[in-house]
C-alpha positions as CSV (number, residue, x, y, z in Angstrom):
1,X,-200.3,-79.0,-53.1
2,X,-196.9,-77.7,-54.7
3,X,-194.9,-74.9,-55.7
4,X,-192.5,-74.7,-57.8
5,X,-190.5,-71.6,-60.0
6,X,-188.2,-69.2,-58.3
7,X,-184.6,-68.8,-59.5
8,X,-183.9,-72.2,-58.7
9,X,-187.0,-73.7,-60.1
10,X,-187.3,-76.3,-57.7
11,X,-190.9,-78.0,-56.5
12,X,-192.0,-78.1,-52.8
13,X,-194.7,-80.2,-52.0
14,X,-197.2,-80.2,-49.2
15,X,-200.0,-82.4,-48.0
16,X,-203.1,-82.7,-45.1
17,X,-205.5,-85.5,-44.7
18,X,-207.7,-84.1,-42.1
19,X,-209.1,-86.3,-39.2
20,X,-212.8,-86.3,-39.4
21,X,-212.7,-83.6,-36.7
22,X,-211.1,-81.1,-38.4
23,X,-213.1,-82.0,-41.6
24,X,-215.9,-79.0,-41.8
25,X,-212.5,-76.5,-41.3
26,X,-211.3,-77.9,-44.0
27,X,-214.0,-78.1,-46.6
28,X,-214.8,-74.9,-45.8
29,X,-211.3,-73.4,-46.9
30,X,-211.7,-75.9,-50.2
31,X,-215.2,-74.3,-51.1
32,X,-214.6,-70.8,-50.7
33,X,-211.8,-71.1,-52.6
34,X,-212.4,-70.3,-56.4
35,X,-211.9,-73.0,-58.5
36,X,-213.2,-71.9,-61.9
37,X,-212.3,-68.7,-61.7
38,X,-210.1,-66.7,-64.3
39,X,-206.4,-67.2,-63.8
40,X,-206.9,-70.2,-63.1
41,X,-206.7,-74.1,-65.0
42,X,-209.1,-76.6,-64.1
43,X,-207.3,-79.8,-64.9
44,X,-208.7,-83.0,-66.6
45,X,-207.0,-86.0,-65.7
46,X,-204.5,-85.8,-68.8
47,X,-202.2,-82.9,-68.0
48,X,-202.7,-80.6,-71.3
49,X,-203.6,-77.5,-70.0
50,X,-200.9,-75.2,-69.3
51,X,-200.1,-73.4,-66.3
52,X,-201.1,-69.4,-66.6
53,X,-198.1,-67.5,-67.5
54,X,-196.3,-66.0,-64.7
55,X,-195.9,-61.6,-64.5
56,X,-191.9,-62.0,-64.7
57,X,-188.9,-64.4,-64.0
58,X,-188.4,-66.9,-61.8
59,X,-192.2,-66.2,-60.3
60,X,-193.9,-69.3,-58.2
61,X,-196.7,-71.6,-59.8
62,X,-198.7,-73.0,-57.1
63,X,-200.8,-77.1,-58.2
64,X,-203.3,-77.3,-56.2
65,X,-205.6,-80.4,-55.5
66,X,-208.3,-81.0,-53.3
67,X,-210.6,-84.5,-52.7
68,X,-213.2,-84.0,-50.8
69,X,-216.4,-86.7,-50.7
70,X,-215.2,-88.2,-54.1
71,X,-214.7,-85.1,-56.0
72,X,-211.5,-83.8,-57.2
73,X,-210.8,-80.2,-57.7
74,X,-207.3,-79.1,-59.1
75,X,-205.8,-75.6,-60.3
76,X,-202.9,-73.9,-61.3
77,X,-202.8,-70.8,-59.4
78,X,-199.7,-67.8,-59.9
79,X,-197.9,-66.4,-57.4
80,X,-199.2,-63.2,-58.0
81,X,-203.3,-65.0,-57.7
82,X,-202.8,-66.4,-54.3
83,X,-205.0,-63.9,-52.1
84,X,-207.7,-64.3,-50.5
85,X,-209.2,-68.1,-50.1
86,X,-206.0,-69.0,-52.1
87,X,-203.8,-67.7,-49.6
88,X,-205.8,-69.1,-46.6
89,X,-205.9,-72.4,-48.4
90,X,-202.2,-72.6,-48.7
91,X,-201.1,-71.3,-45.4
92,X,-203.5,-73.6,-43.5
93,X,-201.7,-76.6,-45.8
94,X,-198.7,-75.3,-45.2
95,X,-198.9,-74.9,-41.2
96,X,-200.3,-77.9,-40.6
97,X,-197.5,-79.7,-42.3
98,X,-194.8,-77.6,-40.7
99,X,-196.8,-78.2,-37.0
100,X,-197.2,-82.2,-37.9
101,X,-195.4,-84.8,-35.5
């Protein structure tokens, strides 16, 4: 997953591989999360689809990618589109990473 934007337009980048464990958490954040929705870009593996245009300057652009069993799912999410399963998606990545050893 990364985010980039903001006034300084630069990109942070966060990752999890889950230990088998911890694996049903995290398919279940990936599923409910809504990949083909609107306001969103599914990507095919060339990047030509362009990220949805932010609601003002210097807004965040979140990438985010999930393999799970094989399959691939990747979206370009806005700032302003990160609620719900978005949000808890991202914040679980992004704890986790700030918590790792």
């Amino acid at each position: 997953m990364a985010r980039s934007g903001g006034v300084a337009g630069v990109t942070r980048r966060w990752q999890v591989s889950a230990p088998p464990h911890e694996s049903a958490h995290w398919i279940q954040l990936v599923e409910h999360c809504p990949w083909d929705a609107e306001g969103t870009v599914e990507h095919s593996p060339t990047p030509a689809a362009a990220p949805p245009t932010s609601r003002g300057a210097d807004r965040f652009t979140w990438t985010i990618e999930a393999r799970i069993d094989g399959r691939c799912h990747r979206a370009i999410v806005s700032e302003a589109d990160t609620r719900g399963a978005w949000r808890a998606l991202i914040d679980a990545v992004r704890g986790a990473t700030s918590s790792a050893p």
